[in-house]
C-alpha positions in Angstrom: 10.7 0.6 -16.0 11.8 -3.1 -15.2 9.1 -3.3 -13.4 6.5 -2.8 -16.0 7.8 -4.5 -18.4 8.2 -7.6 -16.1 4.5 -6.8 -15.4 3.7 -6.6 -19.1 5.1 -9.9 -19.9 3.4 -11.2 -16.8 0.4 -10.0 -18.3 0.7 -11.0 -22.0 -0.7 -14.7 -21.5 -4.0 -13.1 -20.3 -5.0 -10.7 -22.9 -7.2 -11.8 -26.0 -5.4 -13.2 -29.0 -6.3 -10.2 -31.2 -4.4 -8.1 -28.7 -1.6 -10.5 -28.4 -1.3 -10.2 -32.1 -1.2 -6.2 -32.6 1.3 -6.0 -30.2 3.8 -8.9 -31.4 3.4 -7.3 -35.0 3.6 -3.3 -33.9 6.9 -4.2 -32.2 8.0 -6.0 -34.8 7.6 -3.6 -37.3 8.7 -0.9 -35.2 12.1 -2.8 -34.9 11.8 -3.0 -38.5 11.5 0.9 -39.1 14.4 1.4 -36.4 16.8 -0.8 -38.1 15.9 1.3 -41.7 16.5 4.6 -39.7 20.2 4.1 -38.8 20.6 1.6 -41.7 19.8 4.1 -44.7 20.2 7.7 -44.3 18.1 9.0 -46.8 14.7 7.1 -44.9 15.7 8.0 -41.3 13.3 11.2 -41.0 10.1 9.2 -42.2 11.3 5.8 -40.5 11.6 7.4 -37.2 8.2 9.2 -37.6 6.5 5.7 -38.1 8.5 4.2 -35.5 6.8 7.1 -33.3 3.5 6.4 -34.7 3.7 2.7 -33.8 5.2 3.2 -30.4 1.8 4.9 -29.5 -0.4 2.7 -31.2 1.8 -0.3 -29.4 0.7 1.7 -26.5 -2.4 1.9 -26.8 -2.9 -1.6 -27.5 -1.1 -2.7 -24.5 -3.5 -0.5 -22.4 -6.0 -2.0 -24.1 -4.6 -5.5 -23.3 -4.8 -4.7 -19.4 -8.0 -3.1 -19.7 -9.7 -5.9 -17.5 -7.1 -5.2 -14.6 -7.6 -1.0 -14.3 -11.8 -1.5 -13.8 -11.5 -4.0 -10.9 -8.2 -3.0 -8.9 -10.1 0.5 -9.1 -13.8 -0.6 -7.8 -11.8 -3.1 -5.0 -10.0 0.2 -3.8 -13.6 1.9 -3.6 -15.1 -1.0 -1.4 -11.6 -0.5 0.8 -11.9 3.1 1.3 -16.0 2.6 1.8 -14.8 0.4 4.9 -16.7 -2.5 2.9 -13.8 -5.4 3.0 -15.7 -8.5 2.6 -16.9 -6.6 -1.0 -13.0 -6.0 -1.3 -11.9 -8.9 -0.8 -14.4 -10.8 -3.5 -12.6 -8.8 -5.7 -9.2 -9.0 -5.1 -9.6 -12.6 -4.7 -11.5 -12.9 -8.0 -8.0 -11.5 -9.6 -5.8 -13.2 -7.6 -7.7 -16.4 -9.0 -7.5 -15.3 -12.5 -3.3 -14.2 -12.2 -4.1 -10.8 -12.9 -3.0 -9.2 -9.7 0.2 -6.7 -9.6 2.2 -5.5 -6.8 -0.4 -2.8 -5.5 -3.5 -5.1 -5.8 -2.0 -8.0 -3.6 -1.0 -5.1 -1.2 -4.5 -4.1 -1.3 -5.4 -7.8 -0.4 -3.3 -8.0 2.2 -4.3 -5.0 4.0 -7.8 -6.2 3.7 -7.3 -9.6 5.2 -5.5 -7.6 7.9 -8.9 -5.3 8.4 -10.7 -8.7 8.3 -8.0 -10.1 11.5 -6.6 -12.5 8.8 -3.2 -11.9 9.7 -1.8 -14.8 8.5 -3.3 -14.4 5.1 -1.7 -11.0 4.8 1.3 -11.4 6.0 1.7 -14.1 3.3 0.6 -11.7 0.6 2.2 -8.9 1.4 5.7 -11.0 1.3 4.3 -12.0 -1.8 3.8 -8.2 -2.7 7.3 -7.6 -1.7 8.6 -10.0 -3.8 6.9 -8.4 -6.4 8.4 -4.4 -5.9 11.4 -4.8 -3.4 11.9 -1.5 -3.8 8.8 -0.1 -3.2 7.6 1.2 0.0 3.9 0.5 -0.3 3.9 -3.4 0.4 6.6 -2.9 3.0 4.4 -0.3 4.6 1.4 -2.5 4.7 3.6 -5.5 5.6 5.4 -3.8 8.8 1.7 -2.4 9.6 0.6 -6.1 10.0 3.3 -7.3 11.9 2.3 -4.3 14.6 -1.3 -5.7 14.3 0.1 -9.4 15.0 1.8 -7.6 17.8 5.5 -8.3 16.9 6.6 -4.5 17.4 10.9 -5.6 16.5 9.4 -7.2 12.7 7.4 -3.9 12.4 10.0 -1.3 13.2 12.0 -2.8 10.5 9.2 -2.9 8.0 8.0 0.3 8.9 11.8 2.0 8.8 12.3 0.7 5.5 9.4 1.7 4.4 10.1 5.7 5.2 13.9 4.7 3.5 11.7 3.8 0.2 9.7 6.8 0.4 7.2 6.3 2.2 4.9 9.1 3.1 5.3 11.4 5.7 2.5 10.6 8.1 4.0 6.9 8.0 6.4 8.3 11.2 3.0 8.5 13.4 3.2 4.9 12.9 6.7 4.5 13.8 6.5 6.4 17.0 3.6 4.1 17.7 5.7 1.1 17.1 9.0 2.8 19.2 6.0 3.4 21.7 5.2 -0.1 21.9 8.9 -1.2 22.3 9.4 1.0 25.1 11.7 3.4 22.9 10.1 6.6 24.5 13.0 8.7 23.4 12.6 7.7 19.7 9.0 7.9 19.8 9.0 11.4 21.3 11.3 12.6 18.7 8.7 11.1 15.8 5.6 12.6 17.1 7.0 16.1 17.8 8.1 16.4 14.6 5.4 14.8 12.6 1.4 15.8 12.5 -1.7 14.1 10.9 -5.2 15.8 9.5 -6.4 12.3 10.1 -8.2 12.9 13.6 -7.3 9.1 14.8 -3.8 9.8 14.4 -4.5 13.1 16.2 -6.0 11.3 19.0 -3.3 8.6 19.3 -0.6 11.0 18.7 -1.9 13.5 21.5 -2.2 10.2 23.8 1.3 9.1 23.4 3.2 12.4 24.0 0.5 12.6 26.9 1.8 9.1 28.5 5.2 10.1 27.6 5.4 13.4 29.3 2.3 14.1 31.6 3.4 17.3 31.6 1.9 17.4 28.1 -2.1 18.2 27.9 -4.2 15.4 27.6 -6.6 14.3 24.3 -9.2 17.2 24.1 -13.1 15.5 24.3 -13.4 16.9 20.6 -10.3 15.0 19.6 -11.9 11.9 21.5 -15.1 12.1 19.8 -13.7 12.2 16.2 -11.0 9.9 17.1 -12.0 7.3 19.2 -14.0 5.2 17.2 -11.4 4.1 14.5 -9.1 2.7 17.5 -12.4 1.5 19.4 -12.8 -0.7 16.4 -9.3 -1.6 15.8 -9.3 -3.0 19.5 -12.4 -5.4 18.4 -10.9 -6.5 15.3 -7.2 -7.4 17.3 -8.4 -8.6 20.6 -6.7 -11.6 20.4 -3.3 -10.5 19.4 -0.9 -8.2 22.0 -1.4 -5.2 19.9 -5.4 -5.4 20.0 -4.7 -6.1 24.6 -2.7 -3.0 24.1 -4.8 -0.8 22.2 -7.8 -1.9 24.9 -5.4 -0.7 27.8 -4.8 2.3 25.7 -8.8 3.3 25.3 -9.2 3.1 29.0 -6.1 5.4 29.9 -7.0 7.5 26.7 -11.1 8.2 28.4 -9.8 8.4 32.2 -7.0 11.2 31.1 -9.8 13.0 29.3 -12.0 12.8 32.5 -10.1 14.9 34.2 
């Protein structure tokens, strides 16, 4: 509630002056109709029943206010999901540059500078993000998931951790056994990926590759799971080369295609 109220206010200075006007006077007179409930008695029923009416109305206008927000956060979430960034970015940027970007649209520009191998840029906007929704796991997720790009694993365990604290999905503990992985915390990330599974098959792959390297004992990534799989961490190699994490991952594609070769 805090929050969207701070981000209402935030907001306000943006909207037309028609809009600015209809909500200054419908919360004004709905403080008006409030004070004549409890003041007189006799006009509570019908004051309470306009005070309802306005709240909607208030409502709606506000909705109306942030109208130009909803259309382009939405589209720039699109060109994200599409695997179109640069499109994504133009977007997100475009807010930014206008101050009409919330908590979840500068985590969505952060994540796609990190897609782009801006890691500098994200990390700066997803602190900003933070900032924004301290409690919220979904900048903190995104934040710890840069520092593992950047390749400092200790910065990304504590994102990551506070993340699942927030709420974080469940899948989000693949990524944490990835990052105890990384660390050398075998232990930890055993415990992680035997309790956790993905429908996603790149987590499959990666997840099947770990407990593999962790206990050879364990069977190997399947060439099925390789197929499906490999591409995503293929490409996540190019697009990190130059950090540890992107040496890592190459390391990682070599082991993952001589296990399955056996």
């Amino acid at each position: 509630m805090i929050w969207a109220i701070t981000r209402i206010a935030s907001d306000f200075k943006t909207w037309d002056r028609a809009t600015r006007i209809a909500v200054i006077s419908g919360f004004a007179l709905l403080a008006a109709l409030l004070i004549v409930a409890f003041a007189v008695p006799d006009l509570r029923q019908p004051a309470l029943l306009g005070a309802g009416g306005l709240l909607i109305v208030s409502e709606l206008a506000v909705m109306w206010g942030n109208r130009g927000m909803i259309a382009p956060l939405t589209l720039a979430q699109r060109h994200y999901v599409a695997g179109d960034f640069d499109a994504a970015l133009r977007v997100l940027e475009g807010m930014r540059a206008k101050g009409k970007i919330d908590m979840r649209a500068a985590t969505l520009l952060g994540n796609t500078y990190r897609q782009l191998s801006r890691l500098a840029e994200s990390e700066a906007i997803l602190s900003e993000a933070i900032h924004k929704a301290p409690d919220h796991y979904f900048p903190r997720y995104g934040f710890g998931r840069t520092l593992l790009a950047k390749g400092d694993y200790a910065g990304a365990l504590d994102s990551i951790r506070r993340a699942i604290e927030q709420g974080a999905p469940a899948v989000v503990h693949l990524d944490l056994a990835e990052v105890y992985f990384r660390l050398g915390m075998f232990a930890e990330a055993r415990a992680e990926l035997e309790s956790h599974q993905s429908s996603e098959p790149y987590r499959q792959l990666m997840r099947a590759y770990l407990l593999h390297t962790i206990d050879g004992n364990l069977p190997p990534p399947s060439p099925e799971l390789m197929e499906s799989g490999l591409p995503y961490w293929v490409a996540s190699a190019e697009r990190y080369r130059e950090t540890p994490y992107g040496v890592a991952l190459i390391r990682d594609i070599d082991d993952m295609q001589g296990a399955a070769s056996k």
